[in-house]
C-alpha positions in Angstrom: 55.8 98.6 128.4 56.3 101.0 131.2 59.2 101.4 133.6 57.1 99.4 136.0 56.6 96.7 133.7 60.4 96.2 132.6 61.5 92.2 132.6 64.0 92.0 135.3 66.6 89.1 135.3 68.3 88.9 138.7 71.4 86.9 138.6 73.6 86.3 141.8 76.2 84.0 142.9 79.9 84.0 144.0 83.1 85.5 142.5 83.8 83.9 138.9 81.0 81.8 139.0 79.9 82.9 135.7 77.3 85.2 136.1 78.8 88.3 134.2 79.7 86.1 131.3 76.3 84.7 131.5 74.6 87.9 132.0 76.2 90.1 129.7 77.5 87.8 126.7 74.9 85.5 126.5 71.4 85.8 128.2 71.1 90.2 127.3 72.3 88.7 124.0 69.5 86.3 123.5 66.7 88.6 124.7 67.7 91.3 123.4 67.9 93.1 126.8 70.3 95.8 128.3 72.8 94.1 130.8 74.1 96.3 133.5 77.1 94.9 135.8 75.9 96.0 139.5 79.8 94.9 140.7 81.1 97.7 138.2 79.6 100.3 140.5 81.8 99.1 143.7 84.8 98.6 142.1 84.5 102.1 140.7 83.7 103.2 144.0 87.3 101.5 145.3 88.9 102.6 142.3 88.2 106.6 143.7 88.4 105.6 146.9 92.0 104.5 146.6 93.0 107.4 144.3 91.2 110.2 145.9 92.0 108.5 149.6 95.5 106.0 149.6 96.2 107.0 152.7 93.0 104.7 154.0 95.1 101.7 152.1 97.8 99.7 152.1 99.4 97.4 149.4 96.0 97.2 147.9 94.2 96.4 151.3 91.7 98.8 152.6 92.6 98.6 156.6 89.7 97.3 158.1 89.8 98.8 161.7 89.7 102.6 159.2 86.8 101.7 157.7 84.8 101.2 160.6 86.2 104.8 162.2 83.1 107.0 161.8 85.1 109.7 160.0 86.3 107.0 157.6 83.3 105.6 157.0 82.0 108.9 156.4 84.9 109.9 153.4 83.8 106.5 151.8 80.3 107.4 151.7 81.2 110.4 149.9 83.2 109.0 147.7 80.8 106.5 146.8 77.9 109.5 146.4 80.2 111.6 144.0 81.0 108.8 141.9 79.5 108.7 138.6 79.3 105.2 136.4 78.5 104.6 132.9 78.3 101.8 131.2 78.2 101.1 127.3 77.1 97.9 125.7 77.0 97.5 121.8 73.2 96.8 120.8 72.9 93.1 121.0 72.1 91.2 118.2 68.6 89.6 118.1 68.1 86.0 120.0 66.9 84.3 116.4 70.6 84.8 115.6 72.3 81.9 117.3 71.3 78.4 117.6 70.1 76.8 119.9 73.4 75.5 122.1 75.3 78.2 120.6 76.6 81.6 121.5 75.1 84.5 120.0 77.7 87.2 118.7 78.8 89.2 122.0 77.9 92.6 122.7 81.2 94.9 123.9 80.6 95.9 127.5 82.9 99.1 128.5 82.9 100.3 132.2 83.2 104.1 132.3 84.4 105.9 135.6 83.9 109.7 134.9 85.8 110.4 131.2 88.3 107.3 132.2 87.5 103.7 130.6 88.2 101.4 133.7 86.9 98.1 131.9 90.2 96.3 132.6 91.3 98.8 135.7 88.4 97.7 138.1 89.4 93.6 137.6 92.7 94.0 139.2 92.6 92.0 142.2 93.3 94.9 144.6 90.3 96.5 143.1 88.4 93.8 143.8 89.3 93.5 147.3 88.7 96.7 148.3 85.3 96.7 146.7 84.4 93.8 148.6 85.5 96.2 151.7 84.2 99.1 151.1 80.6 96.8 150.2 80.6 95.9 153.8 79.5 99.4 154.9 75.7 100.4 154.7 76.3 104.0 153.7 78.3 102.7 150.1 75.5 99.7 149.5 72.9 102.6 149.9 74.3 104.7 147.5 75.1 102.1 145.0 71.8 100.6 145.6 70.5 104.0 144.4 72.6 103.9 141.2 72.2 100.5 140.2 68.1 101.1 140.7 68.4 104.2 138.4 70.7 102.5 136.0 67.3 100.2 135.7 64.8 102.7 135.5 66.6 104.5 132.5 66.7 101.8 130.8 62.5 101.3 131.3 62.4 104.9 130.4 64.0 104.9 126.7 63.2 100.6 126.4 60.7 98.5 126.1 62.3 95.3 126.8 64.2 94.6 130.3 67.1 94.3 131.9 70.0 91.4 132.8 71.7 92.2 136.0 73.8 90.0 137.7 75.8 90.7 141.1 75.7 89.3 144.6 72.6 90.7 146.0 70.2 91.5 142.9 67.7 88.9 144.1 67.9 89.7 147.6 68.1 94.0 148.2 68.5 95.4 144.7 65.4 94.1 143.1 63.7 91.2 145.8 60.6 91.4 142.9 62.4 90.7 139.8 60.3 88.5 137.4 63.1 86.1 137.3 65.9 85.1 139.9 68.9 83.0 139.1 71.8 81.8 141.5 74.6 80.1 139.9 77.4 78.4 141.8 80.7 77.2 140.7 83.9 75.3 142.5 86.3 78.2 143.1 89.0 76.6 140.9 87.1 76.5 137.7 86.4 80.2 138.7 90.0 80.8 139.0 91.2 79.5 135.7 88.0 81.3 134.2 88.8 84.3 135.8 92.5 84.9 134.8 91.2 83.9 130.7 89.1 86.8 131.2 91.6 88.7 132.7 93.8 88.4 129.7 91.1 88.9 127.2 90.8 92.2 128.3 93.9 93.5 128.7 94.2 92.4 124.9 91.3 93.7 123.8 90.1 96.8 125.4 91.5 99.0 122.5 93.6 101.2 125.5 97.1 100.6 124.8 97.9 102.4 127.9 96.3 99.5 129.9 97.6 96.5 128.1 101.1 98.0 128.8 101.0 99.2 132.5 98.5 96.2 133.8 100.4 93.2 135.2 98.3 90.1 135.4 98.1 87.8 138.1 99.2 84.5 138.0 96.4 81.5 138.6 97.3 80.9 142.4 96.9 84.8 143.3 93.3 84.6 141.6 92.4 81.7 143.5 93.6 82.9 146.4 91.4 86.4 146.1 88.5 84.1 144.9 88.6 82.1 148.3 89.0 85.6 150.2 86.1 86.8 148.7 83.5 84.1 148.7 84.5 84.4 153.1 84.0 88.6 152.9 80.8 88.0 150.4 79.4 85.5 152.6 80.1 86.6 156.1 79.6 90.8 155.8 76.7 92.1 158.0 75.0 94.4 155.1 73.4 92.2 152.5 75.9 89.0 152.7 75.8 86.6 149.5 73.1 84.0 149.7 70.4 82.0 147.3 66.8 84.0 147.4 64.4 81.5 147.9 62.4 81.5 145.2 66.0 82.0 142.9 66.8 79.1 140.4 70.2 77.5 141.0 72.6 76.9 138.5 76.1 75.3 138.5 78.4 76.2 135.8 81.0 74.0 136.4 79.6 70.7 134.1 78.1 72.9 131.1 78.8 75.4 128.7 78.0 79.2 129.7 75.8 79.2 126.5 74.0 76.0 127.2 73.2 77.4 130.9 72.3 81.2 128.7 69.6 78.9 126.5 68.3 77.1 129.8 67.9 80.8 131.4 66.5 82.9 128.5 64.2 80.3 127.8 62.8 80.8 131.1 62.6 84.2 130.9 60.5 83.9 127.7 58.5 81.7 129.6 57.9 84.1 132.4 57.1 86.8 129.9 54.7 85.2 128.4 52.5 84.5 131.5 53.0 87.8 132.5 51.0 89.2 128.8 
């Protein structure tokens, strides 16, 4: 299969909805495609943008009436050019592995900014704020654009398989075409509790004993809180705001089991493929 022809499974929806988990631990998994997070890339580009610029921020908070100076906007867009993302997932297993209703064993997804492992770095809430910011301008969703479009293509060019991606506008801008589009929604305070268990996964289980020490987790109301902030900057931004494609399946997370809703989606997928051969 050429680059061209790569499967692509487009999978949007809010903050905490699921999508990641679905994405990377479960649907890549049962395919036995290569999952790339398209939020990594934005809240690497905060996580320079706040080291190599804090004096654009304040107590975590980019300041909105900097971002939209041209100068600012300018420094942001660089930042977001020179940035340079990698991101390593063990080979998943094959999907004949696990059951039917059951999880397959989960690939290890690490977030690489530069030399520096950020996996548990870019979650912090901050982080995530700002990236939502920073998203708002044009300049940083062109360049990320650019690197979540190549991320893809690499993989066509060394795979013969496809490709889970899941973010906020994969069906919409990053890839309007892909074979198969999924939007799943969740209540936000399901999201919240699922957010914080992942939260403290990670800082257990990154192997960086630097980060479990020095990262202080958030407590359940601050999560939910930065949840509901989100969905309103996701929702409302001018550049590519979060919304359903139309042709997109809808999925809500809150009733089942991620791997139930993983089965559902992969089988579709295989579906898909097959018509397309």
């Amino acid at each position: 299969m050429s680059t061209q022809r790569i499967f692509r499974v487009a999978i949007d929806g809010p903050a905490g909805a699921g999508k990641s988990s679905t994405a990377k631990l479960q649907v890549a998994s049962l395919l036995s495609f290569t999952y790339i997070d398209s939020g990594a890339f934005y809240r690497c580009v905060a996580l320079n943008s706040l080291r190599w610029h804090p004096e654009l921020f304040e107590d975590g908070n980019a300041r909105h009436v900097s971002l939209e100076a041209p100068d600012t906007r300018r420094i942001i867009a660089k930042v977001a050019e020179s940035t340079v993302v990698k991101q390593e997932t063990e080979r998943a297993l094959p999907g004949s592995s696990a059951a039917k209703g059951t999880a397959p064993l989960m690939p290890r997804h690490r977030i690489w900014l530069g030399d520096d492992d950020v996996s548990v770095a870019i979650r912090d809430n901050a982080i995530s704020r700002i990236g939502s910011d920073v998203a708002k301008l044009i300049e940083v969703r062109e360049a990320v654009g650019k690197m979540q479009r190549a991320a893809a293509t690499n993989v066509g060019s060394r795979s013969s398989g496809g490709i889970v991606m899941d973010g906020r506008d994969i069906g919409t801008h990053v890839f309007p075409d892909a074979e198969l589009k999924v939007f799943i929604t969740c209540p936000a305070e399901v999201r919240a509790r699922r957010r914080l268990l992942e939260l403290q996964k990670l800082s257990g289980g990154t192997g960086n004993t630097e980060s479990r020490t020095t990262t202080k987790l958030p407590t359940y109301d601050q999560v939910l809180e930065g949840i509901k902030q989100r969905d309103v900057q996701d929702t409302t931004r001018a550049v590519s705001p979060l919304r359903k494609a139309e042709d997109a399946l809808e999925v809500d997370t809150s009733d089942r089991t991620l791997s139930q809703i993983a089965h559902h989606i992969a089988d579709i997928a295989r579906q898909r493929m097959n018509r397309l051969n």
